[in-house]
FIGULO-290194 format. One line per 4 residues: their letters; for each residue x negated, y, z negated of C-alpha. Coordinates in nm, 4 decimals. Example, Ala and Ser with C-alpha at 12.3 -4.5 7.8 and 13.67 -1.06 7.14 Angstrom:
BEGIN
AS	-1.2300,-0.4500,-0.7800 ~ -1.3670,-0.1060,-0.7140;
% end
This chain:
BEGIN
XXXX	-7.7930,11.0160,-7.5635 ~ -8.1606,11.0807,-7.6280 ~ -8.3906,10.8231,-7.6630 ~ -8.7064,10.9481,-7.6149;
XXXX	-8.8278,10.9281,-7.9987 ~ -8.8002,10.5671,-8.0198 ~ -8.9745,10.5218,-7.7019 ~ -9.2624,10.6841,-7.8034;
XXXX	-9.2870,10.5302,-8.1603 ~ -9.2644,10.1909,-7.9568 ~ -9.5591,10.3342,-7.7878 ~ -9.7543,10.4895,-8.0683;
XXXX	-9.7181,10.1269,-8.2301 ~ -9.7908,9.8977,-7.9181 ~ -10.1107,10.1369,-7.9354 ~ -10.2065,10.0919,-8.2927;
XXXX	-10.1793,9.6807,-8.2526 ~ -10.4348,9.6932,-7.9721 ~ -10.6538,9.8541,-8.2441 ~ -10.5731,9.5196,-8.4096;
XXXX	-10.7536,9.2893,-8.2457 ~ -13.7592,9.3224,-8.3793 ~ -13.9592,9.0682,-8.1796 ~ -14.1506,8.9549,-8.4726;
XXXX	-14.0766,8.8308,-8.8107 ~ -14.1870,9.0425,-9.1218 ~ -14.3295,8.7133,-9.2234 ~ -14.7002,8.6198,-9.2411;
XXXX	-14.9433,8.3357,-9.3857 ~ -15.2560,8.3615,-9.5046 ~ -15.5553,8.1888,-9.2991 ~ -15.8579,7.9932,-9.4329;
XXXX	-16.0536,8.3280,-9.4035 ~ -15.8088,8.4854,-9.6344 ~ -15.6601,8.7246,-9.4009 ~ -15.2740,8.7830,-9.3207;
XXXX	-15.1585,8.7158,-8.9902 ~ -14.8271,8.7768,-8.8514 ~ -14.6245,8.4692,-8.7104 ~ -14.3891,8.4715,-8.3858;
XXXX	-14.0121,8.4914,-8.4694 ~ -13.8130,8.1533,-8.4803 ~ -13.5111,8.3932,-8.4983 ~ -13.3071,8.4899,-8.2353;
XXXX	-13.2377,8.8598,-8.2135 ~ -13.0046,8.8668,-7.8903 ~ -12.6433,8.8510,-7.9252 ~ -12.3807,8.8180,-7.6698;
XXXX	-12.0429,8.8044,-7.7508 ~ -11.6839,8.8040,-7.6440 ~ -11.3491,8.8455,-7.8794 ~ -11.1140,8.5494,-7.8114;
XXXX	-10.7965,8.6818,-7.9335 ~ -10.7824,8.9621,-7.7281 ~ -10.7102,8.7735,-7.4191 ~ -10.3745,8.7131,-7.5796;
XXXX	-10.3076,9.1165,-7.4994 ~ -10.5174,9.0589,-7.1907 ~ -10.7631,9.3225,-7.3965 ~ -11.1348,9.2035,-7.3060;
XXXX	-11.4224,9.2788,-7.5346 ~ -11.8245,9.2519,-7.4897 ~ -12.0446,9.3084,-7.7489 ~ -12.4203,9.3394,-7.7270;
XXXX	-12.6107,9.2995,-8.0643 ~ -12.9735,9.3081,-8.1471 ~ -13.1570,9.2489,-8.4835 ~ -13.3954,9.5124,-8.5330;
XXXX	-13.4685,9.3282,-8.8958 ~ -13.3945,9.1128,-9.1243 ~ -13.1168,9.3206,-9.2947 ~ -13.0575,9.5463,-8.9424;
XXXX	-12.8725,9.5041,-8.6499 ~ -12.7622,9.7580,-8.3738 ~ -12.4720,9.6937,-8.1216 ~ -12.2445,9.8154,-7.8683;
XXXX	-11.9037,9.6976,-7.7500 ~ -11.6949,9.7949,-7.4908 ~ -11.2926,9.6991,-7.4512 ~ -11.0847,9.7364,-7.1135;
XXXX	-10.7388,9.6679,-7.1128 ~ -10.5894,9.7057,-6.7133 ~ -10.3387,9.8725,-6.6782 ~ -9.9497,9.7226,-6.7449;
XXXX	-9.6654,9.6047,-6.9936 ~ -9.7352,9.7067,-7.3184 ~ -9.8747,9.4866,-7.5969 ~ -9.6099,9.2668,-7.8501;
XXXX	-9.3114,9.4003,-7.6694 ~ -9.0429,9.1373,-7.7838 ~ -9.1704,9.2100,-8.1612 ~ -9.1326,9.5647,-8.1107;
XXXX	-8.7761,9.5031,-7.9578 ~ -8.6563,9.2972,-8.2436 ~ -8.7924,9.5147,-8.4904 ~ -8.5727,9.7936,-8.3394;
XXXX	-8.2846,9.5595,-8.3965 ~ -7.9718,9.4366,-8.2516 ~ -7.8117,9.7784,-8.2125 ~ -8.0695,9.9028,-7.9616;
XXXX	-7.8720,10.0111,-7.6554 ~ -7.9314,9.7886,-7.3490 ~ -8.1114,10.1296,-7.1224 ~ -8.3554,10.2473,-7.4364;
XXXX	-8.4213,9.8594,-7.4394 ~ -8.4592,9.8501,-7.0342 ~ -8.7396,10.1936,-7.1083 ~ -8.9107,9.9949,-7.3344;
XXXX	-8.9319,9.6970,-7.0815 ~ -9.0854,9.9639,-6.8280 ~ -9.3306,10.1307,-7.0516 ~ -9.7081,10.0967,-6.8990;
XXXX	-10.0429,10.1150,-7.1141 ~ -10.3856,10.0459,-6.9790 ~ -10.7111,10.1703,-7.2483 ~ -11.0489,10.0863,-7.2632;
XXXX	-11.2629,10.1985,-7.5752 ~ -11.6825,10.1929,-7.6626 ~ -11.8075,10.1498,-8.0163 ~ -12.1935,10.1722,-8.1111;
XXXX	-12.2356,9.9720,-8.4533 ~ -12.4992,9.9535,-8.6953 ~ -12.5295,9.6329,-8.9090 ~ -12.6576,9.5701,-9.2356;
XXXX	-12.6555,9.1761,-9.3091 ~ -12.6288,9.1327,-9.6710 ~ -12.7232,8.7222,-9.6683 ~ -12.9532,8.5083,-9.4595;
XXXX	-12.9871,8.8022,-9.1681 ~ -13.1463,8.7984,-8.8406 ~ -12.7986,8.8386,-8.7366 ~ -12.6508,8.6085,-8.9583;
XXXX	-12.4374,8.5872,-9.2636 ~ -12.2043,8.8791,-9.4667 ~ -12.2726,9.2065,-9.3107 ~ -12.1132,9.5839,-9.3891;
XXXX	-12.1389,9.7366,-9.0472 ~ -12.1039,10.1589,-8.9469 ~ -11.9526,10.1771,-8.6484 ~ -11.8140,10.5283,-8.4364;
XXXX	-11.5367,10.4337,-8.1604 ~ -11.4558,10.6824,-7.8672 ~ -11.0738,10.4938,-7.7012 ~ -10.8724,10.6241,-7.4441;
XXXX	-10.4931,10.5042,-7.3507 ~ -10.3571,10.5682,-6.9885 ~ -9.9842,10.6118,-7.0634 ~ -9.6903,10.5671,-6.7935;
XXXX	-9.3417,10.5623,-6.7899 ~ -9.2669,10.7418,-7.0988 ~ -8.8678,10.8598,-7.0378 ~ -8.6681,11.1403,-7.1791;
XXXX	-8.3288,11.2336,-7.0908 ~ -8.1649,11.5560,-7.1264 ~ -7.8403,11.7405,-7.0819 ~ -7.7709,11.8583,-6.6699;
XXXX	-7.5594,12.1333,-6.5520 ~ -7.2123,11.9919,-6.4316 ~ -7.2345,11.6967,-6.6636 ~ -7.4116,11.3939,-6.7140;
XXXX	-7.7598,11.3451,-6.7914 ~ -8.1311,11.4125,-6.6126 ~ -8.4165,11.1752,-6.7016 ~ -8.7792,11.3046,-6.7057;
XXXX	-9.0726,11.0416,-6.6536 ~ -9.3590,11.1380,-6.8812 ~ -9.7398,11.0259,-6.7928 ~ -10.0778,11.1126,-6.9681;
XXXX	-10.3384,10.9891,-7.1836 ~ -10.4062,10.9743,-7.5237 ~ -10.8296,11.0000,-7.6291 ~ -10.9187,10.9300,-8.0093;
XXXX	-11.2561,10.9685,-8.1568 ~ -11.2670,10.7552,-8.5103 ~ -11.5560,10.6297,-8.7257 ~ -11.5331,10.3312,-8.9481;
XXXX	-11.6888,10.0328,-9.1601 ~ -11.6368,9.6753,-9.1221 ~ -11.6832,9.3939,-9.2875 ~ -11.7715,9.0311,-9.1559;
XXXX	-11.9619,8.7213,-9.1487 ~ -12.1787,8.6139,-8.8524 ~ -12.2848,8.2376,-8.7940 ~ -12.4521,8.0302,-8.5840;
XXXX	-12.2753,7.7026,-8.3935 ~ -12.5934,7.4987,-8.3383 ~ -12.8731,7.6525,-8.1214 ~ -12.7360,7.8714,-7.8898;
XXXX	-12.3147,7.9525,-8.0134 ~ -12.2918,8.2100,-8.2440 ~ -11.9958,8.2739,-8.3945 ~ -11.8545,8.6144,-8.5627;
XXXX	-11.5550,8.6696,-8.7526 ~ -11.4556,9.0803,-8.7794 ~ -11.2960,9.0046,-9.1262 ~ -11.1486,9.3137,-9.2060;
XXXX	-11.2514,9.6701,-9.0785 ~ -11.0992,10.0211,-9.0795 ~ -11.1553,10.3640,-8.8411 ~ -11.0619,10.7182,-8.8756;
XXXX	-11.0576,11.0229,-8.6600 ~ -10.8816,11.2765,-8.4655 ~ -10.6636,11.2036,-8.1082 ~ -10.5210,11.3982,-7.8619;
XXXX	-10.2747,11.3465,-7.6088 ~ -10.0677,11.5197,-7.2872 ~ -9.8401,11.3730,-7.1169 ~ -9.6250,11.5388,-6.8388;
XXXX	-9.3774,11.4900,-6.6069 ~ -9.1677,11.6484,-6.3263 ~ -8.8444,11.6167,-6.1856 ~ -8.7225,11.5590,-5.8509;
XXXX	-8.5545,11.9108,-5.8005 ~ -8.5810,12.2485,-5.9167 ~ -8.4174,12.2854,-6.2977 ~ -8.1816,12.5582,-6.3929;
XXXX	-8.2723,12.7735,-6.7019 ~ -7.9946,12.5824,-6.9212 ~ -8.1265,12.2913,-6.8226 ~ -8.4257,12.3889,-6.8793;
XXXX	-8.3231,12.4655,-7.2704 ~ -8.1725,12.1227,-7.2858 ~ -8.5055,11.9566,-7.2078 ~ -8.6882,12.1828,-7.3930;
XXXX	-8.4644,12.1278,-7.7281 ~ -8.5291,11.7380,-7.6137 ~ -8.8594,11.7566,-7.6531 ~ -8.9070,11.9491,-7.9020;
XXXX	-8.6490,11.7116,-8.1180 ~ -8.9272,11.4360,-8.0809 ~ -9.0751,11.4108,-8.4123 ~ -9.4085,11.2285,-8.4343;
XXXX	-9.5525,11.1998,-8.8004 ~ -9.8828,11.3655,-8.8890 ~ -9.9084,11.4843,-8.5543 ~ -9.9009,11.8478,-8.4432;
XXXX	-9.6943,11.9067,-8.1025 ~ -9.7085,12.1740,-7.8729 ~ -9.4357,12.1803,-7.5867 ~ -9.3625,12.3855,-7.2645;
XXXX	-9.1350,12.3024,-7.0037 ~ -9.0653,12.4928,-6.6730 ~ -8.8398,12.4789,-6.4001 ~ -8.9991,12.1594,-6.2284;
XXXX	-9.0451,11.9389,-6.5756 ~ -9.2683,11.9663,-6.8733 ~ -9.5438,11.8549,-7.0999 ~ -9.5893,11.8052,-7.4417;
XXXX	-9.9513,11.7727,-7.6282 ~ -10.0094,11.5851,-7.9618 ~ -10.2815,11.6346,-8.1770 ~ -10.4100,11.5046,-8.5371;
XXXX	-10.5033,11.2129,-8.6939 ~ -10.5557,10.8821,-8.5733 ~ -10.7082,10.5583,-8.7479 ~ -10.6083,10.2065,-8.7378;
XXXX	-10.7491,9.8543,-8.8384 ~ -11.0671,9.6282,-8.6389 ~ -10.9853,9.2508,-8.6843 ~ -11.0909,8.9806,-8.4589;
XXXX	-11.3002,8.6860,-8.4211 ~ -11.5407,8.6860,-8.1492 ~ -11.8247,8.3585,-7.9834 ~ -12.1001,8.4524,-7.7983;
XXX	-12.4694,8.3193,-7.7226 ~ -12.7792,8.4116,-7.9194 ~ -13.1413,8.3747,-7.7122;
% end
């Protein structure tokens, strides 16, 4: 029986839920000769930051962030995920159900998923600024998933079936806006809370695999028809298989949601 489908939309959603989680102030007084001098900041403009729920998915994020302005902010984050079981497993098991055969179960127990992901931001803080308060921010998001363990299974000559391990990676380029508040925690904490943000873009993805011995050309036809019974939404799929495994290569679109709530240090 062929199982490959719903290992791969267990994939494609254990991916998706990792998307889940100036030095002076413009200020100046007047002095007793009448002229306008410029004051030191009392602002910090530094911002260091980690995202706390993403331990949960052992998914670590950094974020750098420095107020330019008042109202403007510029940032970079970067998020590494090692590589291993995939994210919410036993919620994507039950949401499978109870019928799930005990092997497609058992592939889904073996599936491996390591990414890491940068995304520049730019800020614009709609409230008290200097990096705090409401902001909107821009941000553009380069990601890429190393994928393992990905298995198919076929028809083999003589009877039976052949499984074919599948391994690749998946690289996504989105842009998207996000919406927050920042605040400070006394002097130095800072905390900020990723309220709600959304990204857009274009991914590819190979993955490939080969078998342990040379395939007949029937066999080859039954792992071709496999593959090519995999259907992906929104995706386009291109598939070629040869006498020592195959590949197949998705392409389209790719987007997903930015939530999280992150504490850091400002200086």
């Amino acid at each position: 029986m062929f199982r490959g489908k719903s290992i791969l939309l267990a994939l494609v959603f254990a991916i998706a839920s990792i998307g889940v989680y100036a030095q002076a102030s413009d200020d100046g007084h007047t002095s007793q000769t009448g002229k306008v001098q410029k004051s030191k900041s009392k602002h910090a403009m530094n911002f260091v930051k980690v995202n706390i729920p993403g331990f949960v998915v052992n998914n670590y994020n950094l974020q750098l962030e420095r107020a330019i302005t008042r109202r403007l902010s510029l940032g970079i984050s970067g998020r590494y995920m090692p590589t291993g079981s995939i994210p919410f497993k036993s919620n994507i098991l039950k949401l499978m159900g109870d019928n799930t055969d005990q092997e497609t179960k058992d592939q889904i127990e073996s599936l491996r998923l390591g990414n890491y992901a940068i995304t520049p931001e730019v800020r614009l803080y709609l409230g008290k600024g200097y990096g705090q308060g409401f902001y909107l921010g821009f941000f553009y998001r380069y990601a890429n998933f190393e994928v393992d363990n990905v298995s198919v299974e076929f028809d083999a000559d003589g009877g039976g079936t052949e499984k074919l391990d599948l391994a690749g990676k998946l690289t996504s380029n989105t842009g998207g806006i996000q919406l927050g508040v920042q605040k400070s925690l006394g002097k130095v904490l800072v905390l900020d809370l990723w309220v709600l943000g959304a990204h857009y873009g274009t991914g590819t993805s190979l993955l490939t695999g080969t078998t342990t011995r040379t395939l007949s050309a029937t066999e080859q036809s039954h792992l071709q028809q496999t593959l090519d019974d995999i259907d992906i939404p929104f995706l386009d799929k291109e598939v070629n298989v040869n006498a020592n495994g195959g590949s197949m290569k998705l392409d389209g679109p790719w987007g997903g949601l930015r939530m999280g709530v992150s504490l850091g240090v400002r200086f």
